[in-house]
C-alpha positions in Angstrom: 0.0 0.0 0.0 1.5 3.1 -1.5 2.3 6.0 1.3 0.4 8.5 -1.4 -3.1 5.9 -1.0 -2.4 6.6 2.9 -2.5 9.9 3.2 -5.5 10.1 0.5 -7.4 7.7 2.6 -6.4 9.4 5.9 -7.2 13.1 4.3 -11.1 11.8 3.4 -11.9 10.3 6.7 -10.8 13.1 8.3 -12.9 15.5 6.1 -15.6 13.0 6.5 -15.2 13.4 10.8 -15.2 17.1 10.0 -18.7 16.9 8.3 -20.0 14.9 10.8 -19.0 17.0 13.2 -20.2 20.0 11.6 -23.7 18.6 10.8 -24.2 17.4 14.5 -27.2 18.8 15.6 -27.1 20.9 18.6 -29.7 23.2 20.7 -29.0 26.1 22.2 -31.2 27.4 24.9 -30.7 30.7 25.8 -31.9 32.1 29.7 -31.8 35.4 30.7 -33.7 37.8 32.7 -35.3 40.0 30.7 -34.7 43.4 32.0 -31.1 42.8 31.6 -30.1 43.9 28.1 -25.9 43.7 28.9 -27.0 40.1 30.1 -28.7 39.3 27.1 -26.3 40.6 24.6 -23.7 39.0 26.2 -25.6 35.3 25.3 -26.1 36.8 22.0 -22.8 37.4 21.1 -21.4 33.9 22.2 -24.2 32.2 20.5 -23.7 34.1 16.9 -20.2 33.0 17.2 -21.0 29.9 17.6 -23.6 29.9 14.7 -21.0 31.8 12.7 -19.4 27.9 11.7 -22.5 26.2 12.7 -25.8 27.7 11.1 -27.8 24.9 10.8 -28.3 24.6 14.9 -31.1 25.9 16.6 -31.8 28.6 19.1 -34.6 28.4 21.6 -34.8 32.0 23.9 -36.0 31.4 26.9 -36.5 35.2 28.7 -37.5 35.5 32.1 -37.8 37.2 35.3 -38.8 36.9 39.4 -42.2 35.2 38.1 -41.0 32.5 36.2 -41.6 29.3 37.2 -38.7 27.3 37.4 -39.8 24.1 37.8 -41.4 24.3 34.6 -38.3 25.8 32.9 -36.2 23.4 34.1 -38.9 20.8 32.8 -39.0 22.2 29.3 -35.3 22.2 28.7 -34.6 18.7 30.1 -37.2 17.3 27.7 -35.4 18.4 24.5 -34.6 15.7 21.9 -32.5 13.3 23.3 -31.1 12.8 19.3 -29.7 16.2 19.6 -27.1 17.7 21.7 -28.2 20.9 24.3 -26.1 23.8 25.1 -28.1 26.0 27.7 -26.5 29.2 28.0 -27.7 31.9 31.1 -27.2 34.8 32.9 -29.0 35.5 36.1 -30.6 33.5 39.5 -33.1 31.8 37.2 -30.8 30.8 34.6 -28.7 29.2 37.3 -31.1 27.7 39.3 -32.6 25.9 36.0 -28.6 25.0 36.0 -28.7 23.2 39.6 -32.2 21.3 38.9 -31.3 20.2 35.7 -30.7 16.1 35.6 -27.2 15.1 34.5 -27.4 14.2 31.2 -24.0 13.5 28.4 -25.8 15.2 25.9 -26.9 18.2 27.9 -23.7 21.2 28.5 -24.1 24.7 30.1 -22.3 27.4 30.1 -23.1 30.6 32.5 -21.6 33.9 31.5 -20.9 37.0 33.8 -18.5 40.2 34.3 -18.0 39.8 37.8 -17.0 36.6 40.0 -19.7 36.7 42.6 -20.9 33.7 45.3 -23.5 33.0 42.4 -20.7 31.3 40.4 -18.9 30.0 43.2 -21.9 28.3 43.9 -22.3 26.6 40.4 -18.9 25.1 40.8 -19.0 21.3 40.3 -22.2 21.7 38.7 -22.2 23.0 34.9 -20.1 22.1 32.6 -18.8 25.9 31.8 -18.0 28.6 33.6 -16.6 32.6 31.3 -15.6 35.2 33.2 -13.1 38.0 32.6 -10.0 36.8 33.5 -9.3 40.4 35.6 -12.4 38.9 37.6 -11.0 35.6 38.6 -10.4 35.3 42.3 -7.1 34.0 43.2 -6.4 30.2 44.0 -9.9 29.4 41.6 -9.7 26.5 39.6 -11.6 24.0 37.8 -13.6 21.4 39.3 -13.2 17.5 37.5 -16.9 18.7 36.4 -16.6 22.4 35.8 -14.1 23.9 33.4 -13.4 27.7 34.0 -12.9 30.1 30.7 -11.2 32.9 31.6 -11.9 35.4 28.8 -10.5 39.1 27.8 -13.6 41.3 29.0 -17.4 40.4 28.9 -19.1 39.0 25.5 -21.5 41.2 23.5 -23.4 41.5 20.4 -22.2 44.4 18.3 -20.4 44.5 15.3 -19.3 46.5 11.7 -22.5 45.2 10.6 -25.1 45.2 13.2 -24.0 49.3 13.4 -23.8 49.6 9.8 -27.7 48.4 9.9 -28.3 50.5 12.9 -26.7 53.5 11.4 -28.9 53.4 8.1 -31.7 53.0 10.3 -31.3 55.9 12.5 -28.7 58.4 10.5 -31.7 61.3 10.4 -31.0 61.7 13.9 -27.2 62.4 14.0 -27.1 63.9 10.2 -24.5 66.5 11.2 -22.1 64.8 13.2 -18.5 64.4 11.9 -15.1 63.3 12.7 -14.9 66.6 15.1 -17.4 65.8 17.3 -17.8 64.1 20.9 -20.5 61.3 22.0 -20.2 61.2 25.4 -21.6 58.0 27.5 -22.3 59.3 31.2 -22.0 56.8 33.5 -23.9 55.1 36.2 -24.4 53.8 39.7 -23.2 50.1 40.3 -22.8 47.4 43.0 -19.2 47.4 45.0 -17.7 44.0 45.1 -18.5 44.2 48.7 -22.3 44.5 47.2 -22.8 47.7 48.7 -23.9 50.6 45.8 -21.4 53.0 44.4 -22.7 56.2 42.4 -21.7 58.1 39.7 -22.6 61.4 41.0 -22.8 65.1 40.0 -19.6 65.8 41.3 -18.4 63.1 38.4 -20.5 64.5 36.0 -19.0 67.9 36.5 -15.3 66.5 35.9 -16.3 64.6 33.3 -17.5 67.9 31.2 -14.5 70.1 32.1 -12.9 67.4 30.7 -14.8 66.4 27.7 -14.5 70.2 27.1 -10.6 70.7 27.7 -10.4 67.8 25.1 -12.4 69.9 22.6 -14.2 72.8 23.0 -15.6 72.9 19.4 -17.3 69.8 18.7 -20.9 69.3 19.2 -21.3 67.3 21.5 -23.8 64.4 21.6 -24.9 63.0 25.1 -26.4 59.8 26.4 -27.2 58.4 29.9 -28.4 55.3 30.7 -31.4 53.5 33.4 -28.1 53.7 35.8 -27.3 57.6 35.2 -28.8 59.3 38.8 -30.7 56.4 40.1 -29.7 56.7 43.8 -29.7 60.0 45.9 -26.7 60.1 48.0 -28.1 58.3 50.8 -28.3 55.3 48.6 -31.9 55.4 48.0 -33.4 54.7 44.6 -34.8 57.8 43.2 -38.5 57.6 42.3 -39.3 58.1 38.9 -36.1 58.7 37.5 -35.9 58.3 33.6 -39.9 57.1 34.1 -41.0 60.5 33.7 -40.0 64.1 32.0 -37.8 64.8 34.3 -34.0 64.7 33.4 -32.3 63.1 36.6 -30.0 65.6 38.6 -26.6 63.8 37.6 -26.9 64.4 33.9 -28.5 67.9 34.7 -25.1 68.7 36.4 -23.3 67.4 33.2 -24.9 69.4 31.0 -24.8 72.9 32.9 -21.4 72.7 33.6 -20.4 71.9 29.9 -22.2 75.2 29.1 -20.1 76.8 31.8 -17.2 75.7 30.1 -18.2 77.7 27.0 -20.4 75.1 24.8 -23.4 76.2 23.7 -26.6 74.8 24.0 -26.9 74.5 20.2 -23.6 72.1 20.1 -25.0 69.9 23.3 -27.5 67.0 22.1 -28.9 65.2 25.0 -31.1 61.9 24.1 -32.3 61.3 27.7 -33.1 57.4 28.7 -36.2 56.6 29.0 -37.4 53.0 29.8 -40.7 53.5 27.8 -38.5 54.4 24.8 -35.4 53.0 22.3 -32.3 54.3 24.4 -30.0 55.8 21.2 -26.8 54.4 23.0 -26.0 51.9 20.2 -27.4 54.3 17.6 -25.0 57.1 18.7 -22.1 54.4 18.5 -22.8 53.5 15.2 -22.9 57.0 14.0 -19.5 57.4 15.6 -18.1 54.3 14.1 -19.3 55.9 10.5 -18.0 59.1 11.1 -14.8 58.4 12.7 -15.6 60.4 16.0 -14.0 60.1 19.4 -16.0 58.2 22.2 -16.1 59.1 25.9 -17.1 55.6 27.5 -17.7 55.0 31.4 -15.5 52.8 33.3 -18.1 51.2 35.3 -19.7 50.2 32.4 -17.9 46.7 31.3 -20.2 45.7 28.9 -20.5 49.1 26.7 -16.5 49.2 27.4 -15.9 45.8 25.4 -18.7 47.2 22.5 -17.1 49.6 21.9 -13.2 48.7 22.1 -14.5 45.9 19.4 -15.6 48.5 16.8 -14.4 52.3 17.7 -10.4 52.4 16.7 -8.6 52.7 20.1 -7.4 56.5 19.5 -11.1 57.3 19.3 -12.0 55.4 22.4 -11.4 57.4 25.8 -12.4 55.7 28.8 -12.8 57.4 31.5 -12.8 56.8 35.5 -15.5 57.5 38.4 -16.6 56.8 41.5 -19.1 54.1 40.5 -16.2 51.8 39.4 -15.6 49.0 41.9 -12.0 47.1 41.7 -12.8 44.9 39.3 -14.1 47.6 37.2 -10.7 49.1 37.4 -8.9 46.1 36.3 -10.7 46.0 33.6 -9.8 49.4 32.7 -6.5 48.9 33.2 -6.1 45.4 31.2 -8.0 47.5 27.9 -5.4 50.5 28.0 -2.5 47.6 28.8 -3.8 46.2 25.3 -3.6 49.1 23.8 -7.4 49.2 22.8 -8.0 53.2 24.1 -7.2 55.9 25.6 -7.4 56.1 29.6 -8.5 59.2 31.5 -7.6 58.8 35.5 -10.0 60.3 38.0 -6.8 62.3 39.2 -7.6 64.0 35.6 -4.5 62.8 33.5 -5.5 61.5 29.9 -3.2 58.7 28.9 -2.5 58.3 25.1 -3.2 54.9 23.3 0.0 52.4 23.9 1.8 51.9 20.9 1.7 48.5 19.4 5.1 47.8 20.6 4.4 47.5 23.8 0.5 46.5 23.8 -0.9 43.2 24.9 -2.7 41.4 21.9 -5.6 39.5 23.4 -8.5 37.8 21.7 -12.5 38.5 21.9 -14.1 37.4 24.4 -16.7 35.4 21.9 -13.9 33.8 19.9 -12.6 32.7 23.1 -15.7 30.9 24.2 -16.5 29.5 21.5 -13.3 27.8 20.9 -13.6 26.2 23.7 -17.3 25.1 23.2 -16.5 23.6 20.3 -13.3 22.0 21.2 
């Protein structure tokens, strides 16, 4: 037998394993709560990865919140086709209490996603197959279980790319018509949870910094604003504001923003605020595919992981400056931190200093946080 009828042979079966592999029919079950739109996007953007080589599987979106029955849920999923392998992906106390109750099965995987390690995922150790967190998250001395395999990934999956803005641009361009290279979008931040679990605020103080500096940085630009359901949601005795972005009202933190960048000198003709509101389309990814279009520079919270990783994917880094505030929590600053060690944008300290992109040189190359997961998923 002729070393040339070897390899042949050897080159078709494993082209025929590939096939096989490739045509094995999967489910994937997303679970989220569905008021959380990071958490969703975040299971998106894994699962469109995964799709990316695999089209032909199936998705089944499971949204839910503090009503859902998860007896049921848990029911539903563990009677999928046992022909067909299950990947159940989740985010949230329902998604991983659906993980706990569901019966061990060689077919069945999951995976639970998250941007911060919490006792939520310690918890889930020794009990799903998959655990992705950032890798700036990862407590030291964790490991994996002989049941659990940890994926440490480079920041927080998401679901935004050239093309999803391209679309979102096209539909929405009316709106922003006038922007170009020289102006500002500006992302104000929010409150968020400590790591101790107690809140943090990004308060008026913040916002004021934040416009003497957006201002120092350019004083000509017009300058196009968005907050967030996070932007002044807790007075500074830690209590949740009623009505905030539920009614008119703009909420006092992005009131102070906006007064003191007409201090500064802007006028109110060059300031356009599109206020949050949860009965309404927030323009947050509309604004960033406009500035993704038109080349324009990007003031991004710190506190904000998710929108940080959407928009170090798709804003070139010398557009991108992130930006410190007292909402950030430790990990938050890591995070910071590992995205300017990567070269991936510009860093302003809350000490005010504005550190310039690294140069490649001396930048970490990392992967995506998708690619990363997915690799491994597949694997």
């Amino acid at each position: 037998m002729s070393k040339l009828f070897i390899i042949v042979v050897f080159f078709v079966i494993c082209k025929y394993m590939e096939v096989l592999y490739v045509n094995t029919p999967c489910v994937i079950v997303q679970i989220y709560e569905s008021s959380a739109v990071g958490d969703k996007n975040q299971i998106i953007g894994v699962v469109n990865e995964l799709k990316r080589d695999h089209p032909h599987w199936d998705v089944v979106d499971r949204p839910c919140d503090k009503n859902t029955d998860i007896v049921r849920l848990t029911a539903e999923v563990a009677a999928l086709p046992i022909d067909k392998k299950c990947l159940v992906i989740g985010i949230g106390e329902t998604a991983f209490s659906v993980f706990k109750a569901l019966p061990k099965n060689a077919q069945l995987k999951t995976l639970a996603l998250g941007h911060q390690w919490t006792p939520a995922y310690a918890d889930l150790l020794g009990k799903i197959t998959w655990i992705a967190v950032p890798d700036y998250a990862i407590p030291n001395g964790l490991t994996n279980t002989s049941t659990t395999k940890i994926i440490q990934t480079n920041g927080v999956s998401h679901a935004l790319s050239a093309e999803s803005l391209r679309a979102e641009y096209d539909l929405y361009k009316d709106k922003f018509c006038l922007m170009s290279e020289s102006d500002r979008v500006v992302i104000l931040g929010g409150d968020a949870l400590g790591t101790d679990n107690i809140q943090k605020r990004f308060t008026q103080n913040d916002a004021v910094n934040l416009a003497k500096a957006v201002a120092r940085e350019s004083l000509q630009a017009n300058f196009y604003v968005v907050n967030g359901p996070r932007t002044g949601k807790f007075d500074e005795n830690l209590i949740e504001i009623p009505g905030v972005h539920k009614d008119e009202c703009i909420d006092a933190v992005t009131t102070a923003f906006i007064e003191a960048l007409k201090s500064q000198g802007v006028s109110s003709a060059r300031i356009k605020l599109h206020d949050f509101k949860f009965s309404e389309k927030s323009l947050y990814v509309p604004l960033i595919a406009a500035a993704f279009v038109h080349n324009a520079i990007v003031w991004v919270p710190g506190e904000s992981s998710s929108m940080v990783c959407e928009i170090i994917s798709n804003i070139k880094p010398s557009n991108i400056i992130v930006y410190d505030n007292n909402a950030m929590n430790s990990t938050h600053a890591k995070h910071v931190e590992s995205v300017f060690k990567q070269g991936r944008a510009r860093h302003y300290l809350l000490s005010g200093e504005l550190k310039n992109v690294l140069p490649a040189s001396t930048a970490v190359s990392l992967p995506d946080a998708r690619a990363q997961i997915a690799k491994i998923i597949i694997e």
